[in-house]
C-alpha positions as semicolon CSV with decimal commas, in nm:
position;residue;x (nm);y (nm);z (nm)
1;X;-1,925;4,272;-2,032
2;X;-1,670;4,533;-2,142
3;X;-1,330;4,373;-2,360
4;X;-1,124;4,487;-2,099
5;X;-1,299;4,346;-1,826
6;X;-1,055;4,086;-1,612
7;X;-1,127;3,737;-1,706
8;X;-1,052;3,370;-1,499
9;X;-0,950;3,084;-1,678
10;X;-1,237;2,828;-1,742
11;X;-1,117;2,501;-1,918
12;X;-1,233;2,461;-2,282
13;X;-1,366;2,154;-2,463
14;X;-1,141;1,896;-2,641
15;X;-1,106;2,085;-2,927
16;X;-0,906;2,355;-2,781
17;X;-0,660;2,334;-2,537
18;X;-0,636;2,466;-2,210
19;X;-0,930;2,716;-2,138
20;X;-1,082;3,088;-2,209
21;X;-1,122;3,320;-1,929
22;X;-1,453;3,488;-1,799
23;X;-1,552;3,780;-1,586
24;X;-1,562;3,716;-1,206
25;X;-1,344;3,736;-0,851
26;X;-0,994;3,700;-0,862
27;X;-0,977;3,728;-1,203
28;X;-0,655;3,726;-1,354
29;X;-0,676;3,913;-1,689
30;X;-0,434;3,785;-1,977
31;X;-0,222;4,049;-2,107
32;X;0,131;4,027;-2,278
33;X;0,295;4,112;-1,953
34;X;0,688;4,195;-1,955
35;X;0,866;3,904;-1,812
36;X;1,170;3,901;-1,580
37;X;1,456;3,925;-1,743
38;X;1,599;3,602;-1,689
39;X;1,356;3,513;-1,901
40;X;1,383;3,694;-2,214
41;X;1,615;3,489;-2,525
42;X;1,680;3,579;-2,870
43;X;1,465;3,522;-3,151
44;X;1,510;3,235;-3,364
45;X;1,626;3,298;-3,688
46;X;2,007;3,164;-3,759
47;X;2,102;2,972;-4,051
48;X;2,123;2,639;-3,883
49;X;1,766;2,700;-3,744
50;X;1,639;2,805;-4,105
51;X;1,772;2,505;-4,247
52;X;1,688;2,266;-3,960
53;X;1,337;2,388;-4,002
54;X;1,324;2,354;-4,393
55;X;1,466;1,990;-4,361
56;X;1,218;1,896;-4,078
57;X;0,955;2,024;-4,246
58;X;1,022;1,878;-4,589
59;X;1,036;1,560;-4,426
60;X;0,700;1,607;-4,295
61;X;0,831;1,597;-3,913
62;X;0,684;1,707;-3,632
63;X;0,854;1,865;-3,311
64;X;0,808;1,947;-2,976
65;X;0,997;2,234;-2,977
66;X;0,761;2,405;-3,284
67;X;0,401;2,277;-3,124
68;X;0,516;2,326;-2,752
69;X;0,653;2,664;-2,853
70;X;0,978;2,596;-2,677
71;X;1,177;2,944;-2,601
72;X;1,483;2,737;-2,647
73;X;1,405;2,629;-3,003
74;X;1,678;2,914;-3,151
75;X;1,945;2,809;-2,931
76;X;1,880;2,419;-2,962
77;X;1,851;2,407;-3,329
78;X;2,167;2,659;-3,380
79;X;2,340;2,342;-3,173
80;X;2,179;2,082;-3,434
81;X;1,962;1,974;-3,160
82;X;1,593;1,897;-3,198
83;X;1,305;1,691;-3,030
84;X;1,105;1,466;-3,243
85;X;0,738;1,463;-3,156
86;X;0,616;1,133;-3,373
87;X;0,219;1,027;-3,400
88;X;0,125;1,375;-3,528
89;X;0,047;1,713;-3,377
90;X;-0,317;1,610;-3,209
91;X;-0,329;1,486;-2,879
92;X;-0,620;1,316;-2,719
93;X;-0,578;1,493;-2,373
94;X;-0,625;1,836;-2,305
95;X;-0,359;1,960;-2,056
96;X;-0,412;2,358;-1,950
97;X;-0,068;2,431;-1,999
98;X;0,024;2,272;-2,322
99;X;0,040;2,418;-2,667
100;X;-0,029;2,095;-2,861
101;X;-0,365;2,088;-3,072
102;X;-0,660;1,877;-2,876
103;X;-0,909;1,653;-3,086
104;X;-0,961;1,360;-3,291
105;X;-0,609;1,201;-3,443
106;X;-0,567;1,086;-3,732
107;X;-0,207;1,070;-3,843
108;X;-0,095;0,753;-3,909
109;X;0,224;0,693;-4,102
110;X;0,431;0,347;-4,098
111;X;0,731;0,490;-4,263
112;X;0,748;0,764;-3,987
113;X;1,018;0,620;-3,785
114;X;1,225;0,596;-4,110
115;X;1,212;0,886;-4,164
116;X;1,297;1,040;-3,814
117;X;1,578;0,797;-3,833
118;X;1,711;0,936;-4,142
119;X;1,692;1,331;-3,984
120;X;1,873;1,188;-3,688
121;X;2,175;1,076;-3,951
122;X;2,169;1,346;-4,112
123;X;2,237;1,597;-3,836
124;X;2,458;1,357;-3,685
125;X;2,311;1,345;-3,332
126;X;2,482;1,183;-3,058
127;X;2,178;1,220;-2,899
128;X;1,796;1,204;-3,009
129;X;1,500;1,250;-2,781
130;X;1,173;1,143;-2,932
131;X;0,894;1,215;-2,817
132;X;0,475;1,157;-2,892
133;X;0,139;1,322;-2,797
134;X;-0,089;1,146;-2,607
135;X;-0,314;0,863;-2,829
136;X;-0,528;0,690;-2,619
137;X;-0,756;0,590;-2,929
138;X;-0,493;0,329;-3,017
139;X;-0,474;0,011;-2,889
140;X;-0,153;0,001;-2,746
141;X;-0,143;0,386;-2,662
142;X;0,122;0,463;-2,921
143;X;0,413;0,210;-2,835
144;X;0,469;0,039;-3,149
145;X;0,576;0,355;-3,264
146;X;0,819;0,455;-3,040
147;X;0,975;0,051;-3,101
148;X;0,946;0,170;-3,426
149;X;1,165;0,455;-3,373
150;X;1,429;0,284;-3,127
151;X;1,494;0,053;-3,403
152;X;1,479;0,251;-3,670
153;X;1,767;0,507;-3,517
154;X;1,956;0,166;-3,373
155;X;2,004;0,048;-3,775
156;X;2,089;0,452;-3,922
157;X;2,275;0,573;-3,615
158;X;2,386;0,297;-3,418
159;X;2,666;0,559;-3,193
160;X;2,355;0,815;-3,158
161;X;2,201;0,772;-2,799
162;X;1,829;0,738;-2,762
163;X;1,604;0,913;-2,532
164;X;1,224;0,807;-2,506
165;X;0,952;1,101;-2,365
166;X;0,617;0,879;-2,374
167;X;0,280;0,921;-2,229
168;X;0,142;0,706;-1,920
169;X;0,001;0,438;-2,181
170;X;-0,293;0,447;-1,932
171;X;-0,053;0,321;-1,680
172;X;-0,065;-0,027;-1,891
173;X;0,244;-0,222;-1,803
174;X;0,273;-0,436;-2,186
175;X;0,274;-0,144;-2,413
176;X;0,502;-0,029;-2,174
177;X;0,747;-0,334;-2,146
178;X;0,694;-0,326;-2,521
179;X;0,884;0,037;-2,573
180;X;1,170;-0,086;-2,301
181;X;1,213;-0,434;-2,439
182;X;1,417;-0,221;-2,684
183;X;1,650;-0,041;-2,432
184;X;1,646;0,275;-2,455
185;X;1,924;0,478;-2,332
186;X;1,697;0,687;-2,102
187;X;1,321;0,683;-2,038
188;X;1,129;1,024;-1,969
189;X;0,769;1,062;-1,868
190;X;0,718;1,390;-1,729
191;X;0,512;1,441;-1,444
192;X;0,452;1,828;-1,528
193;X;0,318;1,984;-1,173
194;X;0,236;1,861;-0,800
195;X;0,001;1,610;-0,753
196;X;-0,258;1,903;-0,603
197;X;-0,262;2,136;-0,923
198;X;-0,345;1,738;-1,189
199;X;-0,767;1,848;-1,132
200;X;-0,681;2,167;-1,306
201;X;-0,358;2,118;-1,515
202;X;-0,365;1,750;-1,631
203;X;-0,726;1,594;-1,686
204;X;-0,705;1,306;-1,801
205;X;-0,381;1,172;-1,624
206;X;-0,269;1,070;-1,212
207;X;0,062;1,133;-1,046
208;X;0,102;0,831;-0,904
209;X;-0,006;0,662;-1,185
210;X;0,282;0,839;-1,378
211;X;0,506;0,790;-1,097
212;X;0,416;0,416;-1,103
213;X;0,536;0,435;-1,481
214;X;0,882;0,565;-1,436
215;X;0,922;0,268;-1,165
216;X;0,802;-0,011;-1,370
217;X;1,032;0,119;-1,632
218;X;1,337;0,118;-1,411
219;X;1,236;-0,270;-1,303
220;X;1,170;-0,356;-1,618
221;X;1,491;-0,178;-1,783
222;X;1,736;-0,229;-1,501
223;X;2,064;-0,073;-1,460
224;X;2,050;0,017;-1,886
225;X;1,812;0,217;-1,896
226;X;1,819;0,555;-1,721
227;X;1,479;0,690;-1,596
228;X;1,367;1,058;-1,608
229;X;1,096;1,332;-1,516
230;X;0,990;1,705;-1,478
231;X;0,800;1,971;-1,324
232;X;0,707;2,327;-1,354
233;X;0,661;2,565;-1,141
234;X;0,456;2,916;-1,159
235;X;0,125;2,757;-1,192
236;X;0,037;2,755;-0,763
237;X;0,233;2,535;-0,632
238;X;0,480;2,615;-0,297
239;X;0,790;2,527;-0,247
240;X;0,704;2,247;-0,005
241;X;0,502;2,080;-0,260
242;X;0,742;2,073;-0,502
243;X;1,028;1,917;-0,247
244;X;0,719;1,673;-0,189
245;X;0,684;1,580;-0,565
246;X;1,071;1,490;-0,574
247;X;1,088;1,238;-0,313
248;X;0,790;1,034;-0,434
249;X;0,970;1,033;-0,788
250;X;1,320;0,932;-0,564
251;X;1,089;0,674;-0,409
252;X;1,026;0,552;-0,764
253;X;1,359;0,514;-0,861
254;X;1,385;0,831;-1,040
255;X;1,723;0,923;-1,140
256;X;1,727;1,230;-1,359
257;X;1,506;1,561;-1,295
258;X;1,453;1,892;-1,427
259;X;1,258;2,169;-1,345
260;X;1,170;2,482;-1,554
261;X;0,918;2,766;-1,563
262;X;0,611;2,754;-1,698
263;X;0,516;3,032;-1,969
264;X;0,147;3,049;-2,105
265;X;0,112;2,999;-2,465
266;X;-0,210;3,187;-2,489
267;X;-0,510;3,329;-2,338
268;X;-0,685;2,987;-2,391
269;X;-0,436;2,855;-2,102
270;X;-0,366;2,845;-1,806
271;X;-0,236;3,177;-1,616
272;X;0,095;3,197;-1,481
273;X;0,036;3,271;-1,053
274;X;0,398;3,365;-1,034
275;X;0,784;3,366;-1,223
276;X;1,003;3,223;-0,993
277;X;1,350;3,378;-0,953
278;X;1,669;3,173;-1,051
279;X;1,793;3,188;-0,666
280;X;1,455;2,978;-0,608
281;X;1,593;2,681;-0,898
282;X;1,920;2,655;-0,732
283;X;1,753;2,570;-0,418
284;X;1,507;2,329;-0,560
285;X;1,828;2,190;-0,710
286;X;1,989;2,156;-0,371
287;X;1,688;1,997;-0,239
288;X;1,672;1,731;-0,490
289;X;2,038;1,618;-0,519
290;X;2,012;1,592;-0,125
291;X;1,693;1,343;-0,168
292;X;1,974;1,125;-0,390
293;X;1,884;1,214;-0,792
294;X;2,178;1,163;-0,956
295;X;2,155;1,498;-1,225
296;X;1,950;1,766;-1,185
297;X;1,864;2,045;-1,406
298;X;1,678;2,344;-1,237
299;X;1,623;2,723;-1,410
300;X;1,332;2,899;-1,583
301;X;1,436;2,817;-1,905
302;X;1,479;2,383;-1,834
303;X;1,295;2,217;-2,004
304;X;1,283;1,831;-2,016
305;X;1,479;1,800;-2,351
306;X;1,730;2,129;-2,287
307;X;2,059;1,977;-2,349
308;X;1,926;1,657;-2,256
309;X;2,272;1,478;-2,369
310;X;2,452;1,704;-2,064
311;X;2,201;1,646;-1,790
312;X;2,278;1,247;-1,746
313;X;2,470;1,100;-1,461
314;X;2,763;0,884;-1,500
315;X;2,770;0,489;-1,622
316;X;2,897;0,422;-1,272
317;X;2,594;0,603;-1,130
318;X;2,317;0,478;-1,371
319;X;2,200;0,171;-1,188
320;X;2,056;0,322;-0,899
C-alpha cells in the first residue's frame, strides 16, 4: 500500500493512545487540514507563559493544558491560569481522543499536593482546578490524592477556590465520598461524547456510570458543592444526541456544562467527522439553559477548565 493511500482509524494497544489508520472504505486520510477560522489562536509564547512554564516545570508539575495540548494554553497562562493534572502523565485508559500517554504508571509522589499547593500561592489563584489521569491500578482509584490536594490548597490558599476534575473511580461510591468529604467548591467529571460514540471514544468507561458519579456527588456534597460536566462535539454525534446527553446529566443534578470542539492531536487518534460552526454552540447553549443548567459554556474553543472561575452560577443558584 502506497504512503498516500487513505487510511481509517483502528484503535491501538495500551501503549499508545487512540489508534493508527489503515487502508479501506470510507477512509478518512489524516492530513494537517486548514481549520475554520474560528478556530485558529495565537501561539503561545508571552512572558507570563514562559515563566509559568519554567516554574511548573521546575516544580516537577504536570498539566492538562501541556499533555492535553490545550489551544487555550497561551491565553490561560498569559491570565496566570493553569490546570493541575496530579498522579503523573500515564493514564491507565486509552480514550481515542485524548493526548495523555497510555501504559503502566508509576509516579508516585507524597509531597505532590505540597507542592501544587505552593504553585497555587504563588500565582495567587482565586481559582485552581486540579485535575488527574485515570489510575485504576490503585486501590482507591486516585482519591487520596486529590484529599491530598484539597487540603493542601485549603492550609496555603485558604481565599483560592477549588475545583476537582476526577475520573469515575470505577463508579465506587467511598473513594468517591472520600474526595467530597473535603468540600470542594465544584466537582467536574466530564462525560466527553454521547453515550453512542463510548464503544469507540471511551473504552474503558459508561455514561451512565459517569452520570451516576456526578449525582452521588451532588447527594453526597449538597448545596456546597457545585457539580459539573462536558462534551465534544465533531466526533459523529447529531444534534439530537447531544440535546439527549444534557437532560440525562439535568436528570443527575448537573448544574454546570460546557461544550467545545474536538481537535485531533495526531494521526494515532481519532478523526474529526465534522467542525461545527459557532451559530451551532449558541444553540446547544439555548437548549441546555432551557433543560434548567444553571451556566453554560458552549464554543469550539470551551473546554472544561476555560475560565472555569467565570462559568459558575450564583450562591443563590448553587443548591439546585
Amino acid at each position: 500500500m502506497s504512503e498516500t493511500a487513505e487510511r481509517i482509524h483502528v484503535t491501538r494497544s495500551r501503549a499508545k493512545p487512540g489508534g493508527t489508520a489503515s487502508g479501506g472504505e470510507g477512509a478518512v486520510p489524516f492530513r494537517r487540514a486548514r481549520k475554520p477560522p474560528w478556530l485558529k489562536v495565537p501561539a503561545p509564547g508571552g512572558p507570563t507563559y514562559r515563566r509559568l512554564k519554567a516554574e511548573i516545570g521546575g516544580e516537577g508539575l504536570h498539566t492538562v493544558c501541556e499533555e492535553a495540548n490545550c489551544p487555550n494554553v497561551g491565553e490561560c497562562w498569559e491570565r496566570g491560569t493553569a490546570t493541575f493534572m496530579i498522579l503523573g502523565d500515564v493514564c491507565t485508559r486509552r480514550c481515542g481522543f485524548c493526548n495523555v500517554k497510555t501504559g503502566v504508571p508509576s509516579w508516585n509522589d507524597p509531597l505532590e499536593p505540597l507542592r501544587v499547593a505552593n504553585q497555587v500561592k504563588r500565582m495567587g489563584l482565586r481559582h485552581a482546578v486540579v485535575t488527574s489521569v485515570d489510575r485504576d491500578d490503585l486501590p482507591d482509584y486516585g482519591a487520596s490524592a486529590f484529599v491530598g490536594v484539597i487540603r493542601s490548597i485549603r492550609m496555603l490558599a485558604p481565599d483560592c477556590k477549588v475545583e476537582i476534575l476526577t475520573p469515575d473511580f470505577r463508579g465506587q461510591e467511598m473513594p468517591l465520598a472520600k474526595v467530597i468529604h473535603e468540600r470542594p467548591d465544584v466537582f467536574n467529571h466530564n462525560v466527553e461524547t454521547v453515550p453512542r460514540l463510548y464503544p469507540k471514544a471511551r473504552r474503558g468507561s459508561k455514561f451512565l456510570r459517569s452520570a451516576r458519579v456526578l449525582r452521588m456527588a451532588k447527594e453526597i456534597g449538597g448545596a456546597g458543592v457545585v457539580t459539573k460536566s462536558g462534551l465534544m462535539v465533531g466526533l459523529g454525534e447529531s444534534f439530537e444526541e447531544m440535546v439527549e446527553a444534557f437532560g440525562i446529566l439535568r436528570e443527575h443534578r448537573v448544574q454546570v456544562l460546557t461544550v467545545g470542539q474536538y481537535l485531533r492531536p495526531t494521526e494515532n487518534h481519532l478523526p474529526v467527522e465534522r467542525y461545527w460552526h459557532p451559530d451551532e454552540f449558541e444553540a446547544l447553549e439555548r437548549e441546555a439553559y432551557a433543560l434548567g443548567f444553571e451556566s453554560v459554556a458552549s464554543g469550539p474553543l470551551v473546554r472544561s477548565s476555560y475560565h472555569a472561575d467565570q462559568n459558575l452560577p450564583q450562591p443563590a443558584a448553587a443548591s439546585a
